[in-house]
Backbone as JSON, one array per atom type, in Angstrom:
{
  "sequence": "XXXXXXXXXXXXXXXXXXXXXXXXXXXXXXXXXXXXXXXXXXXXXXXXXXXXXXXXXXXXXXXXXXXXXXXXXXXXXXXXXXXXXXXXXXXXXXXXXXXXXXXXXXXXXXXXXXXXXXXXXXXXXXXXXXXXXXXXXXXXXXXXXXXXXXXXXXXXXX",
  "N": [[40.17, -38.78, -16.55], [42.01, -35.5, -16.63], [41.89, -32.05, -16.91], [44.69, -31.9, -18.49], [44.15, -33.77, -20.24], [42.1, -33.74, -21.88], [42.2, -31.22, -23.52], [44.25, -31.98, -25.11], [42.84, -33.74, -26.21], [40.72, -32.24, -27.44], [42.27, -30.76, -29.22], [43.51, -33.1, -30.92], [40.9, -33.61, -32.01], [40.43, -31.54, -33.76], [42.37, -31.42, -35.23], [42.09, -33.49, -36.43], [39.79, -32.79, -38.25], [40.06, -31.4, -40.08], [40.52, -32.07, -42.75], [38.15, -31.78, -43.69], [35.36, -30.35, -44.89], [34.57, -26.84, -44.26], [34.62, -27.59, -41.6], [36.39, -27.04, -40.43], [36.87, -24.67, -38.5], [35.6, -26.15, -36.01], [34.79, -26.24, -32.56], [34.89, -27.31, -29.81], [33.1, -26.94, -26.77], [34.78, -26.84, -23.25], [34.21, -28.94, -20.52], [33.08, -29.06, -17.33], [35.94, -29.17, -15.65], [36.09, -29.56, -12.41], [33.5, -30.07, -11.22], [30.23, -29.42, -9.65], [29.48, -26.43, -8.84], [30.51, -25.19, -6.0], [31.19, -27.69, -4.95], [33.43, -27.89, -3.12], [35.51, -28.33, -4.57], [39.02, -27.59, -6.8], [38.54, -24.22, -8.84], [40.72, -24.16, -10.14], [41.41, -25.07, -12.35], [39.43, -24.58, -14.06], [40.16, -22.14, -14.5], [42.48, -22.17, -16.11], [42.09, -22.68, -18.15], [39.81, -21.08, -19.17], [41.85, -19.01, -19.48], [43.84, -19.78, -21.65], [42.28, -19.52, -23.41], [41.47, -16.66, -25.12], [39.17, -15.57, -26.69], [37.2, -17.2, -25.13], [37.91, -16.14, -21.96], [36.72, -13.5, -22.71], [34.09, -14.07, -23.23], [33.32, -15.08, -20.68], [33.72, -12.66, -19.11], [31.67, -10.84, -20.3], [29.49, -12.13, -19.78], [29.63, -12.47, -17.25], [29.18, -9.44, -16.3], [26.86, -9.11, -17.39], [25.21, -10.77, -16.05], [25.78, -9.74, -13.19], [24.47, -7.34, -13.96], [21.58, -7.52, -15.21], [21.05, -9.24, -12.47], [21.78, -6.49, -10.65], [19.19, -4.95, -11.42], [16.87, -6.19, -11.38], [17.27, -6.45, -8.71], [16.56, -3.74, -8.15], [14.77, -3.06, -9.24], [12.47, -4.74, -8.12], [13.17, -3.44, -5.69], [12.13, -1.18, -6.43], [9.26, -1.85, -6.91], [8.38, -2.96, -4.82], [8.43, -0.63, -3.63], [6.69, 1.72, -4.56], [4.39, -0.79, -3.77], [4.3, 0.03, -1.5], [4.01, 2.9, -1.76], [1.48, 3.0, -2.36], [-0.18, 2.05, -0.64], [0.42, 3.53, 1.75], [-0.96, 5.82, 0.17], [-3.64, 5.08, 0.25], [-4.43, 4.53, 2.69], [-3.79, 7.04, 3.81], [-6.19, 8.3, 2.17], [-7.94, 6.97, 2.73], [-8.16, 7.77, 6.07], [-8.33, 10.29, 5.43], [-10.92, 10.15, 4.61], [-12.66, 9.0, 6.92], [-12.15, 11.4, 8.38], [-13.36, 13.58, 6.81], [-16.27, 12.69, 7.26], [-16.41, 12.61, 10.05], [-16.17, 15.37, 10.67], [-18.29, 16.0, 9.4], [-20.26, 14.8, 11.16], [-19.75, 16.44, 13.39], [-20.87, 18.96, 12.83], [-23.22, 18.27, 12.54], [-24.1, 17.83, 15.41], [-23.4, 20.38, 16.33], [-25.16, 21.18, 15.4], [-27.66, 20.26, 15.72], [-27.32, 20.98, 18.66], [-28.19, 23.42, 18.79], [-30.63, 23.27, 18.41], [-31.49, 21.85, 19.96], [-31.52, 23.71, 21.58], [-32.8, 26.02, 21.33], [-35.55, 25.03, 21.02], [-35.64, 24.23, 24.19], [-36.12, 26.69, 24.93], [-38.54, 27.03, 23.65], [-40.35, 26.1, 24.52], [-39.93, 26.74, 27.06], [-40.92, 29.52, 27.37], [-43.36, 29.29, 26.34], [-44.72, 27.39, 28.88], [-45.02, 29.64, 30.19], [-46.5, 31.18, 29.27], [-48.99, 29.53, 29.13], [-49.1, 29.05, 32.09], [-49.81, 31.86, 32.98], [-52.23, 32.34, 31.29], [-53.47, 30.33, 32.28], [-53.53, 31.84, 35.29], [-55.1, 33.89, 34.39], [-57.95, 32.92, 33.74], [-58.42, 31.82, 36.01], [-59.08, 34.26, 37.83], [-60.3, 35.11, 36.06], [-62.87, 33.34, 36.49], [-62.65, 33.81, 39.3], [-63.94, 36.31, 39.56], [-66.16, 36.69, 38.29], [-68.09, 34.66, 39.85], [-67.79, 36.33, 42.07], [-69.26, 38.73, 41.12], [-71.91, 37.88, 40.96], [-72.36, 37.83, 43.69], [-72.42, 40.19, 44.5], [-74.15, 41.26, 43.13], [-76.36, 41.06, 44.32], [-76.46, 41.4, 46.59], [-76.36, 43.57, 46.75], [-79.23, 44.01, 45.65], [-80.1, 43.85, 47.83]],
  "CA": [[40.55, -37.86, -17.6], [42.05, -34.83, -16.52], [42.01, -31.21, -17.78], [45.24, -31.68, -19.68], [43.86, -34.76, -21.45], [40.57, -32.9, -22.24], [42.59, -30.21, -24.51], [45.28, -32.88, -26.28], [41.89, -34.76, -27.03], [40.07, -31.24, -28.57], [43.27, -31.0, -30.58], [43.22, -33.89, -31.87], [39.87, -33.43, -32.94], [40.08, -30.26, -34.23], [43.17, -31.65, -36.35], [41.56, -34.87, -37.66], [38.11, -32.6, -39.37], [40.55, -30.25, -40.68], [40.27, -32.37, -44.27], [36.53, -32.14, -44.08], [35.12, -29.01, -45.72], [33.74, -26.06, -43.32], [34.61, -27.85, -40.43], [38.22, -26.74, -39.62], [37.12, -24.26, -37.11], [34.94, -26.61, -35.09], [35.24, -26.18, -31.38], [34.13, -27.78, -28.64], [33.55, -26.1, -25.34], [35.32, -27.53, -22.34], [33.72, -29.71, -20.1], [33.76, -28.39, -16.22], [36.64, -30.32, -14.4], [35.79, -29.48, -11.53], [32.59, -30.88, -10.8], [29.43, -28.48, -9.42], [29.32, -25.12, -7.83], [29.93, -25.65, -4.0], [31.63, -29.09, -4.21], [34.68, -27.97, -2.65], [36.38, -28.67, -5.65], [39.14, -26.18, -6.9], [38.14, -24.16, -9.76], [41.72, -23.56, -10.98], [41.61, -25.77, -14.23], [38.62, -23.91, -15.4], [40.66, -20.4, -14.72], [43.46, -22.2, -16.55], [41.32, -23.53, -19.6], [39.37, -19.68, -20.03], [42.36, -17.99, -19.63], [44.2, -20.3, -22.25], [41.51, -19.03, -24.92], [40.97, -15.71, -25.44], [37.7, -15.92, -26.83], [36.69, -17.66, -23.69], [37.68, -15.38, -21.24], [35.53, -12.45, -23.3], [32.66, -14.42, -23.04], [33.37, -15.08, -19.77], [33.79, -11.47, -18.99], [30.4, -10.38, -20.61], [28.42, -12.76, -19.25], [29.18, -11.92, -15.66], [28.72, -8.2, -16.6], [25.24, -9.15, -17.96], [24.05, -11.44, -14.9], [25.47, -8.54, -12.74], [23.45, -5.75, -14.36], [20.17, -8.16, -14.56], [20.86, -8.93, -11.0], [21.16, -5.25, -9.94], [18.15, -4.66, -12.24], [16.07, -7.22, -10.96], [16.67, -6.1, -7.25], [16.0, -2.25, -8.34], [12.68, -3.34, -9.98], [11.86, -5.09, -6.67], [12.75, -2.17, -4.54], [11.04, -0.18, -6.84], [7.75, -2.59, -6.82], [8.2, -2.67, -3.23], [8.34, 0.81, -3.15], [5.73, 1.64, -5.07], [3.24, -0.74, -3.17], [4.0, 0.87, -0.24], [3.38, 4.26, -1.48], [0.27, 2.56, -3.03], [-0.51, 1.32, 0.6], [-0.05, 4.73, 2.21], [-2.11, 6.69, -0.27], [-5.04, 4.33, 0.52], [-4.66, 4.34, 3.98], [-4.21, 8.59, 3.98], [-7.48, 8.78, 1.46], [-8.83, 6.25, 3.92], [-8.28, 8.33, 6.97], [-9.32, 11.56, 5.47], [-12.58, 9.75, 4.41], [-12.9, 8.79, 8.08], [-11.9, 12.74, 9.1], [-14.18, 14.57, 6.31], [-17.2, 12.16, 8.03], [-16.03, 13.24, 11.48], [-16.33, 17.03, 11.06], [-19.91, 16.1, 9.32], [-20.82, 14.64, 12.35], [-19.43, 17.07, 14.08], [-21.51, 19.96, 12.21], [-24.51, 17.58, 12.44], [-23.89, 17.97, 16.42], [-23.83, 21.78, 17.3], [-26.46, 22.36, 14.73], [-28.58, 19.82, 17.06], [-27.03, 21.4, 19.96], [-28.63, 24.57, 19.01], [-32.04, 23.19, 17.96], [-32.55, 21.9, 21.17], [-31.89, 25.01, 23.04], [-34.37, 26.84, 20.88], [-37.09, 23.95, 21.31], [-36.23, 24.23, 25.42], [-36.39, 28.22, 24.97], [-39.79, 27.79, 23.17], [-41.35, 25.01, 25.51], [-40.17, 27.3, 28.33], [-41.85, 30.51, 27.15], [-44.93, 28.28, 26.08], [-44.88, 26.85, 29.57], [-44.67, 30.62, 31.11], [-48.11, 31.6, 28.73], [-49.87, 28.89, 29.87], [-49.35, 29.88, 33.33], [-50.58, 32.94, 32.56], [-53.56, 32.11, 30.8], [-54.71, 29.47, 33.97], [-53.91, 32.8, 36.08], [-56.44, 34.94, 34.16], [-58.95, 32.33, 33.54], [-58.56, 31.58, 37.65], [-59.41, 35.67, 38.09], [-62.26, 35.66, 35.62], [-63.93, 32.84, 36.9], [-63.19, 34.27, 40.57], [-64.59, 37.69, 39.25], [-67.43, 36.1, 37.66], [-68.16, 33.84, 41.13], [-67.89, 37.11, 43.02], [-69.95, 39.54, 40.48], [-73.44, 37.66, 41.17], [-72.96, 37.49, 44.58], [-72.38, 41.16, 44.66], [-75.38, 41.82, 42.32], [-77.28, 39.67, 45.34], [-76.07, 42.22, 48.02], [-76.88, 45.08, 45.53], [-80.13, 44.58, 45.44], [-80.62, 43.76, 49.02]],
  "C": [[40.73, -36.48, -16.99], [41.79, -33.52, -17.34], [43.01, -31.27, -19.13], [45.23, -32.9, -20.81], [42.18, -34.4, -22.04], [41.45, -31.93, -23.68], [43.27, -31.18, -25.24], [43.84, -33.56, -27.13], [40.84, -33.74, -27.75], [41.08, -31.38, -29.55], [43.51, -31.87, -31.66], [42.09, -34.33, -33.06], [39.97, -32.66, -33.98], [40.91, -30.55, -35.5], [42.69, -32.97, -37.41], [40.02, -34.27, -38.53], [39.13, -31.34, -39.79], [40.79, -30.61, -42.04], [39.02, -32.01, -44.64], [36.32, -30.58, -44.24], [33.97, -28.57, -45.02], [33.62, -27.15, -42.35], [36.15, -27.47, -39.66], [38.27, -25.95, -38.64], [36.22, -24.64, -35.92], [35.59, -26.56, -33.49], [34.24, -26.92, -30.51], [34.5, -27.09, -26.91], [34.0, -26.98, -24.05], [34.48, -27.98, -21.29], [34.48, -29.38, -18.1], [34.53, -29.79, -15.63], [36.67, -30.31, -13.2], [34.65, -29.88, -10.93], [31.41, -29.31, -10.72], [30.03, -27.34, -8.77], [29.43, -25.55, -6.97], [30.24, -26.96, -4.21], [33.09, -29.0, -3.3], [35.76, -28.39, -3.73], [36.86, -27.59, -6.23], [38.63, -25.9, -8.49], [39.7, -23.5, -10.7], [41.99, -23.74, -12.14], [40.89, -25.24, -15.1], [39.16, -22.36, -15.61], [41.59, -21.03, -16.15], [42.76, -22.31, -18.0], [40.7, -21.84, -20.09], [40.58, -18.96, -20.4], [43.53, -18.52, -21.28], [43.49, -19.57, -23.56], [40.79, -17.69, -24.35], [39.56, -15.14, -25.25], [36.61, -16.62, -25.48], [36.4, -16.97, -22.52], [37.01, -13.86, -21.82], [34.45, -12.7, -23.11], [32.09, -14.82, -21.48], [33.06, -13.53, -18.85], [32.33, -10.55, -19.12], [29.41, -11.13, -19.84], [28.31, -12.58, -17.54], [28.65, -10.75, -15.51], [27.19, -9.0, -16.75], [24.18, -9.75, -16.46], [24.47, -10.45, -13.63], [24.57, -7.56, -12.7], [22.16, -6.31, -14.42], [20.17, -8.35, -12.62], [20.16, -7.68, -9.95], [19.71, -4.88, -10.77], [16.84, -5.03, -11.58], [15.58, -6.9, -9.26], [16.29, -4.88, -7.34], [14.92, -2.44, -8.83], [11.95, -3.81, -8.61], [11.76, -4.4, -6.19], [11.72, -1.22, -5.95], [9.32, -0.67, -6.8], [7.66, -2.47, -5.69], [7.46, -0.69, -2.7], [7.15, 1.88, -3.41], [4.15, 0.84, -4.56], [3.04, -0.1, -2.08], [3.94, 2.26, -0.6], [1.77, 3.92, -2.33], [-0.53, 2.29, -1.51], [-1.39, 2.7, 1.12], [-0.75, 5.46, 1.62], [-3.46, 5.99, 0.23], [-5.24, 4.62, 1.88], [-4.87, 6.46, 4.33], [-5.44, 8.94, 3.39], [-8.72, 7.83, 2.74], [-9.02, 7.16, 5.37], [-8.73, 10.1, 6.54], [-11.04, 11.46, 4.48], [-12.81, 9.89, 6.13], [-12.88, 10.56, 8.75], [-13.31, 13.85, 8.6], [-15.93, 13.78, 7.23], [-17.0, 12.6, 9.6], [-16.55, 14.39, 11.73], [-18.3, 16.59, 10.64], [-20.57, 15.45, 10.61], [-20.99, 15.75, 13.48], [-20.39, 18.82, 13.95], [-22.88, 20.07, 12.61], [-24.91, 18.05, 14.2], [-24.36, 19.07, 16.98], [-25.42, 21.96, 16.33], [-28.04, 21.19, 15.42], [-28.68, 20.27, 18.16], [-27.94, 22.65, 19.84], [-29.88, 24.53, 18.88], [-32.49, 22.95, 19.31], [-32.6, 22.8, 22.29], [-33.01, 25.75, 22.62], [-35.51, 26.19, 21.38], [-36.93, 24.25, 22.83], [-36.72, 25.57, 25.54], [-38.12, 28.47, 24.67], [-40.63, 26.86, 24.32], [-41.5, 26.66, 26.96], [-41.36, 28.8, 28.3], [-43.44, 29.87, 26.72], [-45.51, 27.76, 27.38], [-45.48, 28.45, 30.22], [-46.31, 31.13, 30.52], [-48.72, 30.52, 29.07], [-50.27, 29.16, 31.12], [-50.08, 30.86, 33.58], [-52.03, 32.77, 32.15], [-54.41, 31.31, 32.05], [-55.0, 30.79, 34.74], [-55.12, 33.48, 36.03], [-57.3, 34.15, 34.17], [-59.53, 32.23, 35.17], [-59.33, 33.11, 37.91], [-60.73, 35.6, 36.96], [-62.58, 34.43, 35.95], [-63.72, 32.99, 38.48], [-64.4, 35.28, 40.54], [-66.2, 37.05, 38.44], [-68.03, 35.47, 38.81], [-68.62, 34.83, 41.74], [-68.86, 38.17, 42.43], [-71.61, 39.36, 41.06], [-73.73, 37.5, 42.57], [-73.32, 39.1, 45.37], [-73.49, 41.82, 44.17], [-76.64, 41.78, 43.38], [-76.97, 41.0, 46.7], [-76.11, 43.43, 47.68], [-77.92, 45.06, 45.78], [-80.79, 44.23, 46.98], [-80.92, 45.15, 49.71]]
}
């Protein structure tokens, strides 16, 4: 059954329910003669068959418009979801690295203000070390001077 026995056999339909009441503008939509998408099969019978009806090629017309504009729609929502996790990504990863930075400097704070404690602590050991010294010195001199007093008292009264 070709295309042009597909339309003689709507016609005929269309003319035998044309007694029957509210059915005279029954249509039936055409039936692809060409087979699938991608069979290598041409699609000239279905140009010939829309372009034949009007009404056909309008609906034809809109409906590519429509799966066009969803299409582009569909991939602009993607890039935009895309786009969007990745600036979802990078904020995390920049709040992430200036977590990691603001912890850094506190370390870093934590550091000199150790650095400076322990120069004081060697500053005070050392002056602590330097009075001790001192103190053995004098103690060494008064218990020479004390040693040497009674022997002098001893040669005093000789």
């Amino acid at each position: 059954m070709g295309p042009g026995d597909f339309r003689r056999f709507r016609e005929r339909i269309s003319q035998g329910l044309q007694g029957l009441p509210g059915r005279a503008e029954l249509w039936f939509p055409p039936r692809p003669a060409c087979g699938f998408p991608g069979d290598g099969r041409s699609t000239d019978v279905q140009e010939e068959a829309l372009a034949a009806n009007p009404l056909l090629e309008d609906l034809r017309r809109r409906l590519t418009r429509a799966f066009q504009w969803a299409v582009q729609r569909g991939t602009s929502r993607r890039a935009r979801e895309a786009a969007a996790a990745a600036a979802a990504a990078a904020a995390r990863e920049e709040q992430s690295w200036a977590r990691v930075e603001a912890t850094l400097a506190g370390l870093r704070a934590e550091l000199v203000e150790m650095h400076f404690q322990n120069h004081q602590l060697a500053r005070t050991l050392l002056d602590l070390n330097m009075k001790v010294q001192q103190l053995k010195k004098e103690y060494e001199l008064e218990i020479t001077s004390d040693s040497q007093s009674p022997k002098d008292d001893a040669a005093n009264l000789e």
